[in-house]
C-alpha positions as CSV (number, residue, x, y, z in Angstrom):
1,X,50.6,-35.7,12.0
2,X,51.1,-36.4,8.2
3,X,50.3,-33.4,5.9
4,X,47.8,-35.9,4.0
5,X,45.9,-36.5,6.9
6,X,46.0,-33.2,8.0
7,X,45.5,-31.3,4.5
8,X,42.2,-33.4,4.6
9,X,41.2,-32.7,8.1
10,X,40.0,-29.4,6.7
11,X,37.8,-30.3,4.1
12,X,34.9,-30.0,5.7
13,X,33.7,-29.5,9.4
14,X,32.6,-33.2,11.2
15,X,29.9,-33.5,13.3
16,X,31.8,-33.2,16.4
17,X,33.8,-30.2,15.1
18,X,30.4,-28.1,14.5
19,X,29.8,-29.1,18.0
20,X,32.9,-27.4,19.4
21,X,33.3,-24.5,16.9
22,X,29.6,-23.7,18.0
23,X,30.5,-24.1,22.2
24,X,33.6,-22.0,21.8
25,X,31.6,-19.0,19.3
26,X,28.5,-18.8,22.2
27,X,31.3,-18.1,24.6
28,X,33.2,-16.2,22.8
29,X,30.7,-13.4,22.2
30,X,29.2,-12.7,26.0
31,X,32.8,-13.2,27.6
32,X,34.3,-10.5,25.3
33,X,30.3,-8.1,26.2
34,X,30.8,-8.5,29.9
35,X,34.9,-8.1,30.1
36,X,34.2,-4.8,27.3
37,X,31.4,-3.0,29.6
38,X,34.7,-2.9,32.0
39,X,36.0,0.7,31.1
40,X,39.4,-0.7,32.4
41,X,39.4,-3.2,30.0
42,X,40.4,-1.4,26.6
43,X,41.8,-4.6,25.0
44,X,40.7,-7.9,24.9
45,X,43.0,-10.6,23.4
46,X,41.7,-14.0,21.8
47,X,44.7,-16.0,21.3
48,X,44.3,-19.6,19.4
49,X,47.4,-21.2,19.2
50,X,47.1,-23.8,17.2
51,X,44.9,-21.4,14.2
52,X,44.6,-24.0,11.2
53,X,43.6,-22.6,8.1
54,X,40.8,-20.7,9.6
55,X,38.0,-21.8,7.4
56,X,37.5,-25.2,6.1
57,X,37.6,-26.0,2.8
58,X,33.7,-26.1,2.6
59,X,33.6,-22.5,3.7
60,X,32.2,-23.3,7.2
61,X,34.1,-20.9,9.3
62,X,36.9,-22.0,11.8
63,X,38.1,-21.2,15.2
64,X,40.1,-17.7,14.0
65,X,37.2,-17.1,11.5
66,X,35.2,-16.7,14.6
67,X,37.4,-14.5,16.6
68,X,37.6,-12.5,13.4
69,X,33.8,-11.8,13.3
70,X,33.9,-10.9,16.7
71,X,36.7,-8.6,16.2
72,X,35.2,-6.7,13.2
73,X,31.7,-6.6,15.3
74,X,33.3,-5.0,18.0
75,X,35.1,-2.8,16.1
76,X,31.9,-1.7,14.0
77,X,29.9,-1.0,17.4
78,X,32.9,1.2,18.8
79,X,32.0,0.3,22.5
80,X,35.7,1.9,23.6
81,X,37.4,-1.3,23.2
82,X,39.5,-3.9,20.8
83,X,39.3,-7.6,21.1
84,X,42.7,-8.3,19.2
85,X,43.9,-11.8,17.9
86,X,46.9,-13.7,17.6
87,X,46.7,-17.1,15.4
88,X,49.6,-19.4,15.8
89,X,50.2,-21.8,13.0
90,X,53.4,-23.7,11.4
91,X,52.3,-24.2,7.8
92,X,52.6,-22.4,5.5
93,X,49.5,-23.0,3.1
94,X,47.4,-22.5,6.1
95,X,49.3,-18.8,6.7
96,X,48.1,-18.3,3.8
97,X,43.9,-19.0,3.8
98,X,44.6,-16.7,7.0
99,X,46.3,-14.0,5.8
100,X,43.3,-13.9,3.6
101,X,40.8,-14.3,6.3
102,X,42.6,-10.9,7.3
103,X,41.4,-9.1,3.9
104,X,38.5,-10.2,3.9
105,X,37.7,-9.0,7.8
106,X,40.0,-5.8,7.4
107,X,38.3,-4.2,10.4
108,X,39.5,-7.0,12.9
109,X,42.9,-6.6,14.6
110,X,44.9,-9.9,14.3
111,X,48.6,-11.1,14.4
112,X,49.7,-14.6,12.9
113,X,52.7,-16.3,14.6
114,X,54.3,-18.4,12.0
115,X,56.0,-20.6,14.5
116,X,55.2,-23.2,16.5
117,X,53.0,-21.8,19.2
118,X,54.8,-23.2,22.5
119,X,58.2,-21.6,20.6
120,X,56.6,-18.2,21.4
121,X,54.6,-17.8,24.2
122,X,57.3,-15.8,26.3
123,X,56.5,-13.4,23.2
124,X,52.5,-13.3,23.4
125,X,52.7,-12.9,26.9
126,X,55.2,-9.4,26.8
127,X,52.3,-8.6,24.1
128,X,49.1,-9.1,25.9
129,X,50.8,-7.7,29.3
130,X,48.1,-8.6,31.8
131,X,44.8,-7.3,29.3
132,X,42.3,-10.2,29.7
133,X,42.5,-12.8,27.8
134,X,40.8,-16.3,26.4
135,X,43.1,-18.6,25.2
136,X,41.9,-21.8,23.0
137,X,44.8,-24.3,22.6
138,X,43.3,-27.2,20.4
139,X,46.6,-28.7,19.0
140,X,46.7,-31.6,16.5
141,X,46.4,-34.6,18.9
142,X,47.2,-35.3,22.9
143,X,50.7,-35.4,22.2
144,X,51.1,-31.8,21.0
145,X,50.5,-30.5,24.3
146,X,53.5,-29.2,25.9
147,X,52.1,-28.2,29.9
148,X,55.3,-26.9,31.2
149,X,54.7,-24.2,28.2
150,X,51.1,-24.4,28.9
151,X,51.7,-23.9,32.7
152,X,54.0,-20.8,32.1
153,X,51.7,-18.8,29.7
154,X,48.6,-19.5,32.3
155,X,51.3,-18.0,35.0
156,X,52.6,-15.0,32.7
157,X,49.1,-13.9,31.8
158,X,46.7,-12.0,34.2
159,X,42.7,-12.5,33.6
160,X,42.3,-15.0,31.8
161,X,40.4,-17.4,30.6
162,X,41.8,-21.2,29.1
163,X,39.6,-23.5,27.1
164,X,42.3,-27.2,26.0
165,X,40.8,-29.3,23.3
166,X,42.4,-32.4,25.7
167,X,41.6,-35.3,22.5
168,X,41.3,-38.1,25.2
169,X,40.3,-41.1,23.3
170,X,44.3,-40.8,21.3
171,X,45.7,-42.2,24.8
172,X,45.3,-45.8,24.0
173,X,47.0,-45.7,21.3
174,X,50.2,-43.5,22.6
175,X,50.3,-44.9,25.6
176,X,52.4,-48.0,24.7
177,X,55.1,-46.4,23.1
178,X,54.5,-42.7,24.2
179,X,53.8,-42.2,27.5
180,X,56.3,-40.1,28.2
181,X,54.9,-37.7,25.5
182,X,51.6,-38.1,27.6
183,X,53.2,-37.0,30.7
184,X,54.8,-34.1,28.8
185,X,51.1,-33.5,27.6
186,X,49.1,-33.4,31.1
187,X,51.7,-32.4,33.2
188,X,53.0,-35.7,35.5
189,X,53.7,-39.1,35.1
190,X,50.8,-40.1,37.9
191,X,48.3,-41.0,35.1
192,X,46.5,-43.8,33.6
193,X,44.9,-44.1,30.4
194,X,40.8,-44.1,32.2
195,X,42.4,-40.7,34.5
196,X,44.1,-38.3,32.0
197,X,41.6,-36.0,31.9
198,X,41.4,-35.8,35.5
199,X,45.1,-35.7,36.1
200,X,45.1,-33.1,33.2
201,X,42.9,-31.0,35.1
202,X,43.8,-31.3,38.6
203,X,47.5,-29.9,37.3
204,X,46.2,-27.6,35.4
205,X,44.2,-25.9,38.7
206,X,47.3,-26.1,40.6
207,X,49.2,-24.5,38.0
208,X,47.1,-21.4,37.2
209,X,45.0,-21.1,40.7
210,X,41.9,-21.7,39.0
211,X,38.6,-22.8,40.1
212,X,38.0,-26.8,39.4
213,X,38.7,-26.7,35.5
214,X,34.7,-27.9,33.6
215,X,35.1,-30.8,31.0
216,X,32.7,-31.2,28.5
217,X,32.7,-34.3,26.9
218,X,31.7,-34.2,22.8
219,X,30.6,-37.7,21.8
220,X,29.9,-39.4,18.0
221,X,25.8,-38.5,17.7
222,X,25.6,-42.1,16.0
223,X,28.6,-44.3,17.6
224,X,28.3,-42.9,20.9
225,X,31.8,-43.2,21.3
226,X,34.1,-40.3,22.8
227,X,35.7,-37.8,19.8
228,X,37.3,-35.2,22.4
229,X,36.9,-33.4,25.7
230,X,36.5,-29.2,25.6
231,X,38.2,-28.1,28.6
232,X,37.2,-24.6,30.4
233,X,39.1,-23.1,33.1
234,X,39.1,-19.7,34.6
235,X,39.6,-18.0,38.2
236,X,36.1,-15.8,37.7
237,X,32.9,-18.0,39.3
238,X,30.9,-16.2,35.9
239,X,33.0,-17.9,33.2
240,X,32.0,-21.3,34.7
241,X,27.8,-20.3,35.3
242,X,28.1,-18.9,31.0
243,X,30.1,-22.0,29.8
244,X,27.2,-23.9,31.6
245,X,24.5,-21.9,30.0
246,X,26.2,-22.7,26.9
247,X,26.5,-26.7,27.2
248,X,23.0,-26.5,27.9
249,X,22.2,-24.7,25.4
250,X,23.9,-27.2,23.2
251,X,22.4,-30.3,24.8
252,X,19.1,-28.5,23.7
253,X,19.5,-28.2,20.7
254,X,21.1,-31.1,20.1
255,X,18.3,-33.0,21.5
256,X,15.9,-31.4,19.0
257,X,17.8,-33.1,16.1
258,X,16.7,-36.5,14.7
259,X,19.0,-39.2,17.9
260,X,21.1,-40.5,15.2
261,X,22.1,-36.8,13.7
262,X,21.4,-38.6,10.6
263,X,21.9,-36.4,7.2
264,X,19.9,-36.7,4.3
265,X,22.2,-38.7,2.5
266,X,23.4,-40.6,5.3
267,X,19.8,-41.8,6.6
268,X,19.2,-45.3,4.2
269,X,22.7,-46.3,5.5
270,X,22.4,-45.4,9.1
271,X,18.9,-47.5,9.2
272,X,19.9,-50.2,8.4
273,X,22.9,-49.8,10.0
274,X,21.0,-49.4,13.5
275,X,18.8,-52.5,12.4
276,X,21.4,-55.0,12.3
277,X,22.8,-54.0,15.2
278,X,19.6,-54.3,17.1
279,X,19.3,-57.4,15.6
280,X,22.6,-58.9,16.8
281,X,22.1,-57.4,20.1
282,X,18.7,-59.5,20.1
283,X,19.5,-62.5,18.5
284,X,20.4,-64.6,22.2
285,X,16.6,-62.8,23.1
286,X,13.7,-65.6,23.1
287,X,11.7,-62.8,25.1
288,X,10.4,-59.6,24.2
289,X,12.0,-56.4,25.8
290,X,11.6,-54.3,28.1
291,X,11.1,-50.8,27.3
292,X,14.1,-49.9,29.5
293,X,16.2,-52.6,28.2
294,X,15.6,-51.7,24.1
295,X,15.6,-48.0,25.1
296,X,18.6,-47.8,27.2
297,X,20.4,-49.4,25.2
298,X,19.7,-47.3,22.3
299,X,20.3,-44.6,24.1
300,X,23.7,-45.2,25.1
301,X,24.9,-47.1,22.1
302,X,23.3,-44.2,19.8
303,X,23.2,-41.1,21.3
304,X,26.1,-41.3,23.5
305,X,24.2,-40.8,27.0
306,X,21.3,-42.0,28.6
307,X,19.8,-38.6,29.9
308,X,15.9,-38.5,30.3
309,X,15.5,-36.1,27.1
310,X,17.6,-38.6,25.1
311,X,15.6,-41.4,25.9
312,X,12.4,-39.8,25.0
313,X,13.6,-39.1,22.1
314,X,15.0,-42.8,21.5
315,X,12.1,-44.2,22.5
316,X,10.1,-42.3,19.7
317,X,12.8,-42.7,17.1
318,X,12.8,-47.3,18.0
319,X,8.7,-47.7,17.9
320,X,7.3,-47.5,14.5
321,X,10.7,-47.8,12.9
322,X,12.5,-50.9,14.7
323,X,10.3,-52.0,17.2
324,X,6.7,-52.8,17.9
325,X,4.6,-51.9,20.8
326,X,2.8,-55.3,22.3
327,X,1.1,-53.3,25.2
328,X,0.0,-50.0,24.0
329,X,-3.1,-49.4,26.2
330,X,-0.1,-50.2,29.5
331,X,1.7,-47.9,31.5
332,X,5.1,-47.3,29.7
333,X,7.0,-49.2,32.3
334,X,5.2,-51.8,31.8
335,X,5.4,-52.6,27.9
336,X,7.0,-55.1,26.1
337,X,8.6,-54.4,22.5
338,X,9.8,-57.1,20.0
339,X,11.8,-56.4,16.7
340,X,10.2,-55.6,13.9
């Protein structure tokens, strides 16, 4: 990745970032409560291998960030055990904002690998020697997945707990001139661009004997268009039920937010934004709609899905602002909606 595009990467937290720093810090805290209350378990490792700076630029707290609050928490309660952290990173400015992530939480335990991650995991697996562990691999782009090194840190390490950031929607691009980097990235050659993720995962179970790895699926709130897939496997039946509880929990709150996850600043554009394209979707449309032909389709084009809570809320975001109701006193199947 060039250094420009990836010095700006972290000047702020997107959308779809927030999303996944928020998945990965709700599982991060009960995993490391219910492996602690084991008195066998006297460390816990959280290893990121691909740390970034560890805070954005805004000061929103990244991936290390969060295993750092965890760490000093832990510490401060003194339950009996450590959850220790090892950050891998390449660059050197980003050693740096970490190395100063470690003053500033001086109670966590962590370790920065200045080296390319898959250089060294012979190394973090002689250092976490079987302790449990959760592992977050969320490397600049599909191609910097390496799954032969993947497959023999899973092997080399005991309990333990994998969550891939597996960025998906970079496959049509690559795949002309890079499939072999692909292959190298999910782990065989027996992929096509709509079935990486399944191939990915498949190899992944085989290689680590884990239960059916759990995608989750993070989506542009206003394009509706895939930003990149959260992986979760694990051989323990209770690490699948709490990343559940967490996607729900997500999916909940997300689904309290205005449908178009519109900012203050961003909300003149995004209107009109959402009118024109309602208005070229209906300019072939002599009829009025359908409620489930103006809702649906907002739904999916907006918010990414067409789940019952979404639509709800899509069909109270449309009336009043881009549509108008011509049978209010009707059942709701039965209305008809033109453009305002």
């Amino acid at each position: 990745m060039p250094s420009r595009y990836h010095d700006k990467f972290f000047d702020e937290a997107t959308p779809q970032s927030r999303v996944k720093l928020r998945i990965y810090q709700t599982y991060l805290t009960p995993w490391a409560s219910k492996l602690g209350s084991n008195p066998r378990n006297r460390h816990l490792w959280i290893v990121d291998g691909f740390a970034g700076r560890g805070r954005y630029k805004d000061g929103s707290p990244g991936s290390p960030e969060l295993a750092l609050q965890l760490s000093t928490a832990v510490a401060a309660r003194g339950g009996g055990h450590q959850v220790q952290c090892i950050f891998g990173e390449t660059r050197a400015a980003n050693q740096a904002v970490l190395r100063e992530l470690q003053g500033i939480y001086p109670a966590g335990s962590a370790m920065i690998i200045e080296d390319n991650f898959w250089n060294r995991v012979d190394d973090v697996v002689r250092l976490v020697a079987g302790q449990p562990a959760l592992v977050f691999i969320d490397p600049f782009g599909l191609a910097a997945l390496d799954f032969e090194r993947l497959r023999r840190l899973i092997r080399g390490l005991g309990k333990l707990d994998l969550i891939v950031n597996l960025r998906t929607p970079a496959a049509p691009r690559l795949a002309p001139k890079m499939s072999q980097r692909i292959t190298e990235a999910v782990g065989s050659a027996d992929w096509n661009v709509e079935s990486i993720s399944e191939t990915f995962r498949l190899n992944l179970q085989r290689a680590g004997g884990f239960l059916p790895p759990a995608p989750l699926r993070i989506r542009d709130r206003f394009e509706g268009k895939l930003h990149t897939e959260l992986v979760l496997a694990s051989r323990a039946p209770d690490a699948y039920v709490l990343w559940n509880d967490e996607m729900v929990k997500e999916v909940e709150r997300l689904e309290a937010e205005d449908p178009l996850g519109e900012s203050a600043g961003s909300r003149d554009r995004n209107i009109e934004i959402v009118k024109g394209r309602i208005k070229d979707w209906a300019t072939s449309r002599s009829t009025p709609w359908s409620r489930q032909e103006v809702v649906d389709w907002h739904s999916v084009h907006f918010c990414g899905d067409a789940h019952s809570g979404t639509v709800q809320r899509a069909h109270g975001q449309l009336v009043g602002s881009y549509i108008r109701d011509l049978d209010p006193g009707a059942p709701i199947q039965r209305r008809r909606y033109i453009r305002l």
